[in-house]
Structure formats: structure tokens, C-alpha cells
N, C-alpha and C positions, 0 to 999 in steps of 0.2 A: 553468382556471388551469394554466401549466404548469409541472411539476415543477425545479425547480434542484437541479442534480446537483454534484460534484467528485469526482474520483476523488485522489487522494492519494497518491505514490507516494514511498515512503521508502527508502533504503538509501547505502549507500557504493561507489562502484564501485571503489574504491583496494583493497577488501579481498575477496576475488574475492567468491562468491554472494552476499554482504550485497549487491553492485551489481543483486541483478536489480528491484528498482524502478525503482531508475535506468533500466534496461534498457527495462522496459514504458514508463515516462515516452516515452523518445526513441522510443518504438515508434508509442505514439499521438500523438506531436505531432505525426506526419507528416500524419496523416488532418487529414482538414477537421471540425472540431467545430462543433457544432450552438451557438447563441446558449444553451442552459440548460446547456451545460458546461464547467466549468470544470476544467486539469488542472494538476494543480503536482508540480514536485521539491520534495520536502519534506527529500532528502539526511539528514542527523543532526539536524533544528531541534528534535528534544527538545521541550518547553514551548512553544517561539515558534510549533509548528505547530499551536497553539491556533486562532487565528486562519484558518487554513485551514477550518476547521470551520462559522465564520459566513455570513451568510446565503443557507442551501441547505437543501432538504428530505431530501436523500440523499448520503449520504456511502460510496466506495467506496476502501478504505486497499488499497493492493498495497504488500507486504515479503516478506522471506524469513524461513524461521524453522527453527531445529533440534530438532525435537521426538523426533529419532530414527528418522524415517522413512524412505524409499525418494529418495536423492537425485534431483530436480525434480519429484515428486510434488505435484500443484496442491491446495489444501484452500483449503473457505469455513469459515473459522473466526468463531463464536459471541463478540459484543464480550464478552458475561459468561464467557467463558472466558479470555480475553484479558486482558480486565481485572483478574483473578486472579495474574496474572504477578507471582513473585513477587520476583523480584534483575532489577534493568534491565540490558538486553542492550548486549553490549560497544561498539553504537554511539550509546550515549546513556540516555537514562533509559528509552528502551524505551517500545512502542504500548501496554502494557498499563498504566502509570503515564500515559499521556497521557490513555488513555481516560477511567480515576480522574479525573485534573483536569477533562476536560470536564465529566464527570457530577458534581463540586461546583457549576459554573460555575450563575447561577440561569437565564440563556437553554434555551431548549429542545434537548433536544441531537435531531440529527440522525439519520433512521437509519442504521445503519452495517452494512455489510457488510464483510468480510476476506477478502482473497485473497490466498495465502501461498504461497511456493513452500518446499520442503524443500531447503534449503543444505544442499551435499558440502563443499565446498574455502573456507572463511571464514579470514584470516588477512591481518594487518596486512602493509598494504603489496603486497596477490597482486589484479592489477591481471588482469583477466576472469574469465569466467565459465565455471562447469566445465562439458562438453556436455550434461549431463544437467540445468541450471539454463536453459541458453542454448536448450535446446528446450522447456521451460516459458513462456519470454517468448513465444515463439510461441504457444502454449495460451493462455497469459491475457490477450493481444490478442484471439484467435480468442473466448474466453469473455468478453468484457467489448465488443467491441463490439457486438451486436446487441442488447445491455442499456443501454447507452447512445446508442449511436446510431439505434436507430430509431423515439423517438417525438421529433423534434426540434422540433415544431411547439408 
């Protein structure tokens, strides 16, 4: 039986490093995707990107996040950590509140990976990405495709 995947990519590119999902998004939609994967801009849909969640066995969220770290430092962060988030982040209610909602949801949730870059330069209206985020995008194509793409059968 084979696995149905979505990768899920969130952010703003209007506000520099919040864009680097957006970024990986347009990264992978160049490749040729396999029939079990599925890849969406999910941009700020807050709630509505409930629905991205459904009928898939594996679910892989790319955002950016500021946790304090080394600007474009790649981390797989932990849903139960995430979902602990506790004020939603300034481009919506935030992946750790969406998590929360899926996990009321009574459907089986998905498993979920997190791939997060550490955002430098985040601020309304600063339109790219800082080079230390913009070499990340590259990292987590580099890290997300041989996990996706090669059991496509």
C-alpha cells in the first residue's frame, strides 16, 4: 500500500524570513512529483489549513521560526513541542494552535514532521530573504527530497 504524503509549506514572503516556505514551496514545485505527493502553499491559512492535513498518512510542515538561534539553522522540531506554542505567531494563529486543532479533530491525525528554519530579518512588508535563510531553502530541498521522493511507487 503506498504511503500518501503532503509536505505543507507556510510563511509570508511580503515579510522577509517568514517567506522561506514560500521559498522551499516554489523550490519543490519545480521537481516532478511522484502520484503519493502532494505539495501546497499554505501562506498564512491559519485554521483553513486544516484541511491540508486530510487524506494522507504523513504529513511534512516547512516554516520558519525564532527560537533564538543561529540565523538559517535547519531544525526537525517535535509536533508536541510545537504544539505547546504558546501566543500565535505574528502571521496568524500559528502551527502550534493548528496542531492543537487538528489533534481535537476526531479523524486520525497524521504523522507529522517539522522542518523550520531559524528567521534573522522578519518584518512587515521586507519583501526577501536574508542570505543566511536563502541558504537554508537550499538545505531543506537538499533534506526533504530523498525523503520524499524516492519511494514513489
Amino acid at each position: 500500500m503506498t504511503t500518501m504524503r503532503h509536505i505543507i509549506c507556510f510563511g509570508n514572503p511580503l515579510h522577509g524570513d517568514d517567506g522561506f516556505g514560500t521559498a522551499v514551496y516554489q523550490r519543490l514545485a519545480e521537481l516532478p512529483l511522484p502520484d503519493n505527493l502532494r505539495l501546497f502553499d499554505a501562506g498564512t491559512a491559519g485554521l483553513a489549513a486544516l484541511t491540508l492535513f486530510q487524506g494522507c498518512d504523513e504529513v511534512c510542515i516547512v516554516d520558519a521560526c525564532q527560537s533564538g538561534g543561529e540565523a538559517g539553522r535547519l531544525s526537525r522540531l517535535l509536533p508536541e513541542t510545537v504544539m505547546a506554542e504558546v501566543t500565535p505567531a505574528g502571521h496568524g494563529v500559528g502551527v502550534g494552535y493548528l496542531l492543537q486543532a487538528l489533534a481535537a479533530l476526531p479523524e486520525p491525525m497524521p504523522q507529522i514532521q517539522i522542518i523550520a528554519a531559524e528567521a534573522d530579518a522578519v518584518g512587515v512588508f521586507r519583501p526577501g530573504l536574508s542570505a543566511a535563510v536563502a541558504k537554508a531553502v537550499d538545505e531543506a530541498v537538499a533534506l526533504l527530497s530523498p525523503y520524499f521522493f524516492c519511494d514513489a511507487a
